[in-house]
C-alpha positions as CSV (number, residue, x, y, z in Angstrom):
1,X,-55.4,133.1,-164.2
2,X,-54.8,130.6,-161.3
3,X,-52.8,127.9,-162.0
4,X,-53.5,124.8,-160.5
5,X,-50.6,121.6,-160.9
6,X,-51.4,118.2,-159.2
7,X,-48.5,116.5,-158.4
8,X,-50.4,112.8,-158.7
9,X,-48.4,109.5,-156.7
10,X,-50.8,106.5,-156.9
11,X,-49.5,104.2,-154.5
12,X,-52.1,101.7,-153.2
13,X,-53.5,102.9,-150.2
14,X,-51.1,101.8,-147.1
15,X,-48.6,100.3,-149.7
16,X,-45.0,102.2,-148.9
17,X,-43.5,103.5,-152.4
18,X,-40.2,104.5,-153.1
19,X,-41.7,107.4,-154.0
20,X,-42.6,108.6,-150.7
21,X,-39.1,110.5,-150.4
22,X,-40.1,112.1,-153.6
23,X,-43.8,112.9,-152.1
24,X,-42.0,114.6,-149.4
25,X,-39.0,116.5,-151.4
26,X,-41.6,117.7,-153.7
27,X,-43.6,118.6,-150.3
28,X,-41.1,120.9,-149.0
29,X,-40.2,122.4,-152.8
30,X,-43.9,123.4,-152.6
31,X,-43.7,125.0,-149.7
32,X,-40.8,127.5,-149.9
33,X,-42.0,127.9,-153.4
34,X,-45.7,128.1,-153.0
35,X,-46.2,128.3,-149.6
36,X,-50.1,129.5,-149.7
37,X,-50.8,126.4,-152.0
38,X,-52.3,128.9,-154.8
39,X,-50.2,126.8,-157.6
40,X,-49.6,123.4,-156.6
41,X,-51.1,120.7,-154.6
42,X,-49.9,117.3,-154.1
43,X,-51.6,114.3,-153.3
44,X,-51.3,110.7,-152.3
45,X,-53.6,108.4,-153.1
46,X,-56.9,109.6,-154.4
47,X,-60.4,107.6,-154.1
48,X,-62.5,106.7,-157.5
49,X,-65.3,108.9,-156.0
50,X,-63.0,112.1,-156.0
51,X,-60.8,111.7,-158.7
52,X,-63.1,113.9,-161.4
53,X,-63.2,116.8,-159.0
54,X,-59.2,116.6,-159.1
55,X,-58.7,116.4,-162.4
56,X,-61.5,118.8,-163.7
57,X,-59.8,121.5,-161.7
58,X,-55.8,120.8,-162.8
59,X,-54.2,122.3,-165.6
60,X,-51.9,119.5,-165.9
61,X,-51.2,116.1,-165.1
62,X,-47.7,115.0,-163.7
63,X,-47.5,111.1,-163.5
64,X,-43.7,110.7,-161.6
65,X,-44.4,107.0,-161.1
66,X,-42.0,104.6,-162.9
67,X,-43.3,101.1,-161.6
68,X,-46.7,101.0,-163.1
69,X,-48.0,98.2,-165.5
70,X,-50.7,100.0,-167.1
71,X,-51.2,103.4,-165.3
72,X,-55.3,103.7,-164.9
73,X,-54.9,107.0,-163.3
74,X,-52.7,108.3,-166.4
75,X,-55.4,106.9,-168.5
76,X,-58.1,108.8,-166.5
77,X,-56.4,112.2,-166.9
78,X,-55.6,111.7,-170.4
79,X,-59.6,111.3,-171.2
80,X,-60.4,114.5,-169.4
81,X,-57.7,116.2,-172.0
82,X,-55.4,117.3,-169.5
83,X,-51.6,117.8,-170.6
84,X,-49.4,115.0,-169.6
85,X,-45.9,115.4,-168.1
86,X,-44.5,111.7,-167.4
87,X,-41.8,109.3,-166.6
88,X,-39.6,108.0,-169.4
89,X,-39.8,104.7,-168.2
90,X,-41.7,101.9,-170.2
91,X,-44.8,101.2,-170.2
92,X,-45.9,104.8,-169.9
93,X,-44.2,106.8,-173.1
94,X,-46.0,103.7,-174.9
95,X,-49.5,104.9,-173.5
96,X,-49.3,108.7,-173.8
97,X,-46.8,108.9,-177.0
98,X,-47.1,112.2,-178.4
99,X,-49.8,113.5,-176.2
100,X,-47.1,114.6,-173.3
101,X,-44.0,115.1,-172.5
102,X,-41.5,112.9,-170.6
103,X,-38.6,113.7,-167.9
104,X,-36.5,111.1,-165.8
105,X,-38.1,110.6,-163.0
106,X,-34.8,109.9,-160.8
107,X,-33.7,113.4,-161.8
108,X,-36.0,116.2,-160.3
109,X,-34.5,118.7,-162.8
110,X,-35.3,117.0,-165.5
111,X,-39.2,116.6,-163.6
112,X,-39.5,120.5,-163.4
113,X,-38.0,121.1,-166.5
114,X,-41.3,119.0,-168.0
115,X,-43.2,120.5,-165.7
116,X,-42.0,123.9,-166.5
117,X,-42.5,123.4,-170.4
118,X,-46.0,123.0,-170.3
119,X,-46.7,125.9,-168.1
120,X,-44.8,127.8,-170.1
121,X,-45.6,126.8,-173.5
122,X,-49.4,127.1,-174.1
123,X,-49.3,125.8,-178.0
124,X,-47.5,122.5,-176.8
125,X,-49.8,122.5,-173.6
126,X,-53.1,122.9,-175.8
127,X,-51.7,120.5,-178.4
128,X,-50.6,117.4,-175.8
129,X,-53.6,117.8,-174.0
130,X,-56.0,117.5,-177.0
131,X,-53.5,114.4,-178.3
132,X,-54.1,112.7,-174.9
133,X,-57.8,113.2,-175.0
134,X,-57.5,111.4,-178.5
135,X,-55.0,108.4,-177.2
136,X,-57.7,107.9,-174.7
137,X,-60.3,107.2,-176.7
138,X,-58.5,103.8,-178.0
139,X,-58.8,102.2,-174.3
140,X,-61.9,100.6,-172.9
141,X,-62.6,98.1,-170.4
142,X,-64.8,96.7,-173.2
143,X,-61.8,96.3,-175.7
144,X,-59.6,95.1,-172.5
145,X,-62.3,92.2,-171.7
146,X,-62.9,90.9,-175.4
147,X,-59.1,91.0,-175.8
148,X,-58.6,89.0,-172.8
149,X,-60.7,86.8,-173.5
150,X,-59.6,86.0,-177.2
151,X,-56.2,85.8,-175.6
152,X,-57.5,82.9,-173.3
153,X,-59.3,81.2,-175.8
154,X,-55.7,81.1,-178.0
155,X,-53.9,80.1,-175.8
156,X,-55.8,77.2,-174.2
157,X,-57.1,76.2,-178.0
158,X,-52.8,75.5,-179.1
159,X,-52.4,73.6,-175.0
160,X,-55.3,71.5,-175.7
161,X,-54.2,68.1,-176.1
């Protein structure tokens, strides 16, 4: 059974990440360790239009990105039921909570060790994956708008003079 693990970085498109040093150490890992690319493939940033066809065809989802407000494209892989590996850092154990598991994203062993779990483990894989497909489900741009908007209303209804 092929194995296929997307490394996922979702800088903006031209915007320069710290992570780029990461892109590129986890570039050259690849490459002594699967140098025909039968395992892992990395990406940069990935357009809307393309994203199913990546994540339909991973076996797991690792999110290394630590500055992310709420991560869309951790969202977007949790709805397609994939298992999660992900940074520690707040917000994103908030969003996934028990459907993944987390590493420290400024240690790379601690990055392969999550990594390696899930690959390893197929009850925890199986399990995280169908908990992220749940979590999902409580996220919509529907919810998002009305609760924006109920926000608004709030706060300009106790500023109103």
């Amino acid at each position: 059974m092929q194995h296929i693990l997307y490394f996922l970085f979702f800088p903006f498109q031209g915007y320069r990440c710290r992570f780029s040093k990461a892109q590129q150490l986890v570039g050259k890992e690849t490459a002594l360790s699967d140098s025909h690319k039968a395992f892992v493939t990395q990406t940069g940033f990935v357009p809307q239009k393309e994203l199913r066809a990546n994540l339909v065809t991973s076996n797991l989802f690792v999110f290394v990105s630590s500055c992310q407000n709420m991560p869309v494209s951790l969202l977007e892989a949790m709805a397609f039921g994939l298992p999660i590996t992900c940074s520690n850092r707040d917000p994103v154990p908030e969003i996934h909570a028990d459907g993944g598991v987390c590493f420290d994203s400024g240690k790379p062993g601690s990055i392969a060790a999550a990594a390696e779990q899930l690959t390893t483990e197929s009850a925890l894989r199986e399990g995280v994956g169908r908990r992220a497909k749940q979590l999902s489900e409580q996220y919509s741009w529907s919810r998002c708008a009305e609760e924006t908007w109920k926000f608004i209303g709030e706060t300009y209804s106790s500023v109103r003079v």
